[in-house]
Structures are given as structure tokens and as C-alpha cells.
C-alpha distance (Angstrom), angle and dihedral (degrees) to the residues before:
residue distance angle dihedral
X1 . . .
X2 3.75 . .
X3 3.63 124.0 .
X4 4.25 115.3 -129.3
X5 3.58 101.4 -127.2
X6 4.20 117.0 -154.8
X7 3.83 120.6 -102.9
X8 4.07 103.5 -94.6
X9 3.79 98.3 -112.7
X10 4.05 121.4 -172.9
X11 3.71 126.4 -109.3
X12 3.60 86.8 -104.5
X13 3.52 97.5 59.3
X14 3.97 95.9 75.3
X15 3.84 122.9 115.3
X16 3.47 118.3 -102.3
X17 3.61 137.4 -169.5
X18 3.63 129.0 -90.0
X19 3.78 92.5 -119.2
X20 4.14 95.8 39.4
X21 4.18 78.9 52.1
X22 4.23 96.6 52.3
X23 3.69 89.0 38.5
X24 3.45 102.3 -115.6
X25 4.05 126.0 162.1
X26 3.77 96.5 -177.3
X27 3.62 134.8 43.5
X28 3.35 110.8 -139.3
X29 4.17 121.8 -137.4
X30 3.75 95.7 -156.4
X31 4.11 90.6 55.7
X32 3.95 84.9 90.6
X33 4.02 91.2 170.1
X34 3.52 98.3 59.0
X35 4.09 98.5 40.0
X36 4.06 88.5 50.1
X37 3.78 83.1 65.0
X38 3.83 93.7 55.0
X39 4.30 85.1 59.2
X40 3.55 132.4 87.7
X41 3.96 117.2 -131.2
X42 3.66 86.3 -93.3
X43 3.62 98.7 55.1
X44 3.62 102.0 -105.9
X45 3.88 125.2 125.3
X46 4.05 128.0 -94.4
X47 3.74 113.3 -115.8
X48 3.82 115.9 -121.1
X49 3.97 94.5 -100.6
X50 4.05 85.7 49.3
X51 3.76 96.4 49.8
X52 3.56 101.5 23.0
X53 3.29 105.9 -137.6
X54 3.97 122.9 144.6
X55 3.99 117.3 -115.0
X56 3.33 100.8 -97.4
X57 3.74 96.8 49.9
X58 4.02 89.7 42.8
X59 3.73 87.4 55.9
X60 3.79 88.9 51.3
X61 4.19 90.1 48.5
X62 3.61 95.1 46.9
X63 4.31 82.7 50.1
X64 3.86 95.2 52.8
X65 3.92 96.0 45.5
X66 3.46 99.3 49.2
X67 3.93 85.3 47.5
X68 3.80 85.5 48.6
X69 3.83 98.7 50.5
X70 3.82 83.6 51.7
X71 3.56 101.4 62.9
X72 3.51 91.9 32.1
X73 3.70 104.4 -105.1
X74 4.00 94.4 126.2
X75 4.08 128.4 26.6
X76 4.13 118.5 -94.7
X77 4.38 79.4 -141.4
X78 3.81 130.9 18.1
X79 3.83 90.7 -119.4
């Protein structure tokens, strides 16, 4: 029985995330738009396989809405 091998794909090829794409270093918490799509409908925060984000920039989301939902930009809960 023959194993299926995966089609070679270059180092280039991986995903990357959306901020790691636009060349962004820092997330920023007053960029409401763009952190709302990092939430779930009931307010809480996409995983790194869910979002796609790399570490770094995951650490730096998870930063900027927790500043956010203390000043008020974005909801504690989705209700």
C-alpha cells in the first residue's frame, strides 16, 4: 500500500498573519474595527489557530483589547 505524500511547497508558501502581512509591530487598542474581528459574538477572544495570528502578534491583540474594554472602546460581553 502506497503512502500519499504532500505536494513539496516552498518556505514561502506558509500562512501568515494579517498583521505579520501589513507589517505591523504593534497592535493598536484604539483600531476598534480591526480588534472586533479578533472576538467571538460573545465577546471573548479568538485563539491563535482561529485567528491566525503568530505569537507575538496574538500577545499584542490580546494587549490592545483588554486596553480597549477598559476605556470602553469594545464590550466586556457580547450582550
Amino acid at each position: 500500500m502506497a503512502r500519499r505524500r504532500r505536494p513539496y511547497t516552498r518556505p514561502g508558501d506558509k500562512s501568515r498573519c494579517r498583521f505579520c502581512k501589513l507589517d505591523i509591530d504593534q497592535v493598536d487598542y484604539k483600531d476598534v474595527n480591526t480588534l472586533r474581528k479578533m472576538l467571538t459574538g460573545q465577546g471573548k477572544i479568538f485563539s491563535r489557530r482561529r485567528s491566525g495570528n503568530c505569537s507575538a502578534h496574538q500577545r499584542s491583540v490580546k494587549k490592545a483589547i483588554k486596553r480597549a474594554r477598559e476605556i470602553a472602546l469594545l464590550p466586556y460581553s457580547g450582550r
